[in-house]
C-alpha positions in Angstrom: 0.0 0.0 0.0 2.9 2.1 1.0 4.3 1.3 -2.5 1.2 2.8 -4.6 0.9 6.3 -2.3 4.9 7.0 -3.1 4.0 6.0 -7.2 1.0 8.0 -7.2 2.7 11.2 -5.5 5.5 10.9 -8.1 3.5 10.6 -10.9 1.9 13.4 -10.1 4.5 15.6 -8.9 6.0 14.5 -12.5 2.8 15.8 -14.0 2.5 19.0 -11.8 5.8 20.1 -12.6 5.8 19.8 -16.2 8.5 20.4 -18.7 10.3 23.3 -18.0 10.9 26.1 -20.8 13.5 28.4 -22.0 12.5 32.2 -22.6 14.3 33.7 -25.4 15.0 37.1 -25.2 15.6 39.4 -28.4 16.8 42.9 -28.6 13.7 45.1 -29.6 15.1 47.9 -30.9 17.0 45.9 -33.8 14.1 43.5 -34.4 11.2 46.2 -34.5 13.1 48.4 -37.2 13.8 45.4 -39.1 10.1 44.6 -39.0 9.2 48.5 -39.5 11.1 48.1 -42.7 9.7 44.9 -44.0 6.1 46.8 -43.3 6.9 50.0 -45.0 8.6 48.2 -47.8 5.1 45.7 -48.3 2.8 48.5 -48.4 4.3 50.3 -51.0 4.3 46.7 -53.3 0.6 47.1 -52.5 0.4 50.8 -53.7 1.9 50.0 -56.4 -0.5 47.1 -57.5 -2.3 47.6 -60.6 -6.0 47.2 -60.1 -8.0 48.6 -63.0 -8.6 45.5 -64.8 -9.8 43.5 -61.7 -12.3 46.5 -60.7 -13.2 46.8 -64.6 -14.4 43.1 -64.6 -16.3 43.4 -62.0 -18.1 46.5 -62.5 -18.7 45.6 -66.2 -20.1 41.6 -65.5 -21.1 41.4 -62.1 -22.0 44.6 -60.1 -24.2 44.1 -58.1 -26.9 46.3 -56.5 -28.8 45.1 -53.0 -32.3 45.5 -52.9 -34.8 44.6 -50.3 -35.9 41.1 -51.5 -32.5 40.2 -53.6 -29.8 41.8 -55.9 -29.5 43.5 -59.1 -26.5 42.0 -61.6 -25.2 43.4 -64.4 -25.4 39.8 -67.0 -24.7 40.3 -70.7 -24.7 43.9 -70.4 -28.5 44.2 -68.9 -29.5 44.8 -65.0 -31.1 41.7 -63.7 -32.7 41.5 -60.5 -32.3 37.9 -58.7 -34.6 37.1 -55.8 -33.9 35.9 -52.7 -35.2 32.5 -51.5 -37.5 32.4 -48.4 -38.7 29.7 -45.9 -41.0 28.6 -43.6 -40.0 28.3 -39.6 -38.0 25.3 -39.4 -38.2 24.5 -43.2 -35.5 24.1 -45.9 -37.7 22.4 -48.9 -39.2 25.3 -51.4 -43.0 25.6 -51.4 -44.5 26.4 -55.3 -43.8 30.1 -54.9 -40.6 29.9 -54.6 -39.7 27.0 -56.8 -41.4 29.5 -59.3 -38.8 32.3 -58.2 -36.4 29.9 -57.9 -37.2 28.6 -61.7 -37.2 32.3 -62.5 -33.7 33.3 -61.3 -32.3 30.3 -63.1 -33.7 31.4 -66.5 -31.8 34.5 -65.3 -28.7 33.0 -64.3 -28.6 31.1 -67.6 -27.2 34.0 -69.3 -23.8 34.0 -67.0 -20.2 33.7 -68.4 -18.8 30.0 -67.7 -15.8 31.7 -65.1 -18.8 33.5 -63.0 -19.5 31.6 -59.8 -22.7 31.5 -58.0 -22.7 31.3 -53.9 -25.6 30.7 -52.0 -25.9 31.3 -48.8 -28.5 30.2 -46.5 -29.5 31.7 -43.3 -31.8 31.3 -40.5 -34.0 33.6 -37.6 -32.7 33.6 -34.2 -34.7 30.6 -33.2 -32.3 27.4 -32.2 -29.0 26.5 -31.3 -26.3 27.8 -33.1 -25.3 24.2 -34.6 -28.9 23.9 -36.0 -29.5 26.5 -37.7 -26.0 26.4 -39.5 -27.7 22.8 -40.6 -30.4 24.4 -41.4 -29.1 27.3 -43.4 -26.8 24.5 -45.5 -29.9 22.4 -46.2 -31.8 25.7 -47.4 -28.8 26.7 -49.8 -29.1 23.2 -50.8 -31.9 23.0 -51.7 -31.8 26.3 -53.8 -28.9 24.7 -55.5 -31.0 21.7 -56.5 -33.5 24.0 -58.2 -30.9 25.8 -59.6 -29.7 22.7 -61.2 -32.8 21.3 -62.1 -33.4 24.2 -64.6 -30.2 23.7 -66.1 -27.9 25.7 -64.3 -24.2 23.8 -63.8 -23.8 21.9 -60.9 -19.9 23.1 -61.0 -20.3 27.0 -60.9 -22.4 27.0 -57.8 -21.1 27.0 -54.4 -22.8 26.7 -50.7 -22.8 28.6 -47.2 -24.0 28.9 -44.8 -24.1 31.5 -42.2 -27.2 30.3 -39.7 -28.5 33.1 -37.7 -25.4 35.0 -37.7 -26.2 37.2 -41.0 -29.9 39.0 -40.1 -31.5 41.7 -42.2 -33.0 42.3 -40.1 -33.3 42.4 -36.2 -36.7 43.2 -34.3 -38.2 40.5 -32.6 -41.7 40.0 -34.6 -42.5 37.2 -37.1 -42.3 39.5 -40.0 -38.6 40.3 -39.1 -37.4 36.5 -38.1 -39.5 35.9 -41.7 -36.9 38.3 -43.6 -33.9 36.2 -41.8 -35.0 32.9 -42.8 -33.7 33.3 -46.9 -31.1 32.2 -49.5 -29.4 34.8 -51.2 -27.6 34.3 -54.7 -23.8 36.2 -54.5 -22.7 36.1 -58.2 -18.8 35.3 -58.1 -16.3 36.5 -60.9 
């Protein structure tokens, strides 16, 4: 018995104690000027970046506009306004008013360039854990995607998130607000 009190003391004195660890010590003045330098030197290879064709791409095929209900794009040179998705309380399948909106923004989504990506994102009201309604919000960009898909759109060129109940529109506590939160919006992607 004697045997097993000493073991257990030293196994957890060994524990306890731990590893011990060596603190290194630099000079700061050298180190912090060296650093300054480095940070000075990387912000003027970011002035110096050439942006015009990235912002000219994207102002020219995809800007986008929000609106109450969805976003206007710019596709094939005309201003197309895409819907957002909405949901019962606790639901993710589409009732027949938005499969027709869904249906709708596809025949609008047709006219996309190959290289544009489309990212749906799902979100949720307030209502349940924080684990569920990120499952939730996934399942409701899902199954936009599916009705994306089912009208023709490429499987390939769309992407899913989702962002649960952390992305509201809006935040009063009434049915009409936690209405406006439960959605899928389309993001077009260049």
């Amino acid at each position: 018995m004697k045997k097993i009190g000493i073991y257990s003391f030293l196994v957890a004195a060994v524990l306890f104690t731990g590893c011990s660890q060596k603190n290194v010590e630099m000079d700061g003045s050298s180190a912090s000027q060296e650093n300054q330098s480095e940070i000075n030197n990387s912000e003027a290879t970011l002035d110096n970046i050439d942006n015009s064709n990235i912002q000219e791409e994207v102002s020219n095929d995809t800007l986008s506009e929000k609106a109450e209900n969805g976003y206007y794009y710019m596709i094939n040179g005309e201003k197309v306004f895409i819907e957002n998705i909405y949901f019962g309380f606790d639901k993710y399948k589409l009732d027949s008013n938005m499969t027709e909106k869904a249906k709708d923004n596809a025949q609008k989504l047709s006219g996309i360039k190959e290289t544009t990506k489309i990212k749906i994102e799902g979100n949720c009201d307030e209502w349940g854990t924080d684990e569920y309604n990120y499952a939730l919000g996934l399942k409701r960009a899902k199954a936009t995607k599916d009705a994306l898909i089912s009208e023709g759109i490429n499987e390939d060129s769309i992407s899913l998130v989702s962002f649960g109940e952390s992305n509201p529109v809006c935040n009063e506590k009434n049915k009409n607000c936690w209405q406006k939160n439960r959605r899928a919006e389309h993001k077009l992607l260049p």
